[in-house]
C-alpha positions as CSV (number, residue, x, y, z in Angstrom):
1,X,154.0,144.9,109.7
2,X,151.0,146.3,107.8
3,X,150.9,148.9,106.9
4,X,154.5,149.3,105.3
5,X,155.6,152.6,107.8
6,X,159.0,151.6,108.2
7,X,159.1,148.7,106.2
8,X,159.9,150.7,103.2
9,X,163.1,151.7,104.2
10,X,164.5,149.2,106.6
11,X,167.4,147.8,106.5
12,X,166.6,144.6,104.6
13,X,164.6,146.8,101.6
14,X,167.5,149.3,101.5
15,X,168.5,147.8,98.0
16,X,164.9,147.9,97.3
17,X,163.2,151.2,98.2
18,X,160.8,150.2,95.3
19,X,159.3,147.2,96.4
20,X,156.2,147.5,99.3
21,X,155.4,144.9,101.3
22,X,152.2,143.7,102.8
23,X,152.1,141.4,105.9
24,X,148.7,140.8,107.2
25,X,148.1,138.9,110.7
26,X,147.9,135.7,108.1
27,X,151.3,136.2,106.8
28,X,153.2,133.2,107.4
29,X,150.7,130.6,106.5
30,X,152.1,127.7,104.2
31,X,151.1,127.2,100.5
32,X,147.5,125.3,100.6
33,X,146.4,123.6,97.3
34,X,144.2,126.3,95.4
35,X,146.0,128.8,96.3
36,X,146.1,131.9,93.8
37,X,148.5,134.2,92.9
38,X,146.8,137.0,91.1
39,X,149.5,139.5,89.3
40,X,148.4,142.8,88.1
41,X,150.0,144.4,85.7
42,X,149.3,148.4,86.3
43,X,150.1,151.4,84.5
44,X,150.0,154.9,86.2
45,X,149.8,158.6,84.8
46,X,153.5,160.0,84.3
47,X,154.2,162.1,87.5
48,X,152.0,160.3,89.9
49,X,154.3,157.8,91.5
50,X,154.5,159.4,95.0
51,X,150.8,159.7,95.5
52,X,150.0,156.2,94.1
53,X,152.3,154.4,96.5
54,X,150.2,156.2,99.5
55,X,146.7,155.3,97.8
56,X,148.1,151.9,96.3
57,X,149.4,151.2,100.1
58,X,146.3,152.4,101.3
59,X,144.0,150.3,99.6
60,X,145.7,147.0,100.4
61,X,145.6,148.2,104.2
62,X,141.9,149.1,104.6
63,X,140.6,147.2,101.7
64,X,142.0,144.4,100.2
65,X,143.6,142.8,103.5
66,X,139.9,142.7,104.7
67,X,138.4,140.8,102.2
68,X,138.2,136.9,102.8
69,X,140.5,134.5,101.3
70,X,143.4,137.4,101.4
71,X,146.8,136.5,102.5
72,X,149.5,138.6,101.5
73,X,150.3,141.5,99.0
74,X,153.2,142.7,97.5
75,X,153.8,145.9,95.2
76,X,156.7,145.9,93.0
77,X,157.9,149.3,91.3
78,X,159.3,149.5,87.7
79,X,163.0,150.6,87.3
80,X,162.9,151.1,84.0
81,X,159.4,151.9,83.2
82,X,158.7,154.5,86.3
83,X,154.9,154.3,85.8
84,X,154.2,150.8,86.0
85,X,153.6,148.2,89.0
86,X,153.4,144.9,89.5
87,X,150.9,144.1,92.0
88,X,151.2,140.7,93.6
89,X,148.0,139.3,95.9
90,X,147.8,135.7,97.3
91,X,144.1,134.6,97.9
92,X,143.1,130.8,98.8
93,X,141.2,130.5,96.1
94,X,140.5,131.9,92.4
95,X,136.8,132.4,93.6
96,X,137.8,134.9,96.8
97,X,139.7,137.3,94.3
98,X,137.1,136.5,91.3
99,X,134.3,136.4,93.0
100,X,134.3,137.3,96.5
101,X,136.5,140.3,95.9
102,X,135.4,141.6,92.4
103,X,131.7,141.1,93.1
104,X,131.3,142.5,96.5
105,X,131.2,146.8,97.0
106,X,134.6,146.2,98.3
107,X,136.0,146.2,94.9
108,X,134.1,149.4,94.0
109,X,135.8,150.6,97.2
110,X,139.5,149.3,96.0
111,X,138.9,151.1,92.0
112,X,137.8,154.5,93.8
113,X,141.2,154.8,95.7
114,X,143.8,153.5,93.2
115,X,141.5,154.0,89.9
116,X,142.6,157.5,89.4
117,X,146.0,156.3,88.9
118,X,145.2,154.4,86.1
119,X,146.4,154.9,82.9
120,X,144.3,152.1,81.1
121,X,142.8,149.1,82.7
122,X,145.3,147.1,84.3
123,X,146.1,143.6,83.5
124,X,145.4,140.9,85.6
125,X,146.4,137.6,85.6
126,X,145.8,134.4,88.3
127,X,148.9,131.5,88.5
128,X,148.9,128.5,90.9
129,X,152.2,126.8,92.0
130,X,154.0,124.1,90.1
């Protein structure tokens, strides 16, 4: 279901226009020790919202889903702070996100189509399940 064409507004995220949802061909796979959640904590230029959910969506499509280790992404959209997002990406490990992802000319490819956006430098922090 990747990219989210009518995911946005089915039935099930009717409550939730906000929230996109990534499902790549891996979706479905069950937790793995190691696994990473990285959450990214991004703040966009007032007035950009529209736009950034295309590029945002756009990125995770041709980009991110491609890069090894990926397996899933979701995109969460503040209510109450309009210009801010919560990024959520599963990767096996820390190194495919720290390494494989942000060391590889993939990542400069991922900055150029959402880095615009940015407000300041997003946050990002990695969690493992408990």
């Amino acid at each position: 279901m990747w990219p989210p064409t009518k995911a946005l507004h089915s039935k099930r995220n009717r409550e939730a226009p906000h929230v996109l949802q990534a499902t790549p061909a891996r979706r479905g796979l069950p937790y793995t020790p190691g696994m990473i959640l990285e959450l990214a904590d991004i703040r966009i230029q007032p007035g950009q919202q529209a736009a950034f959910e295309t590029a945002i969506a756009h990125g995770i499509a041709s980009v991110i889903s491609k890069a090894q280790g990926f397996r899933s992404a979701r995109v969460h959209h503040g209510i109450e702070s309009p210009e801010r997002y919560v990024l959520q990406i599963e990767w096996e490990t820390l190194e495919d996100h720290t390494v494989g992802f942000r060391q590889s000319p993939q990542f400069a490819e991922w900055r150029a189509i959402v880095g615009p956006f940015f407000a300041g430098p997003p946050v990002v922090e990695h969690f493992t399940l408990v």
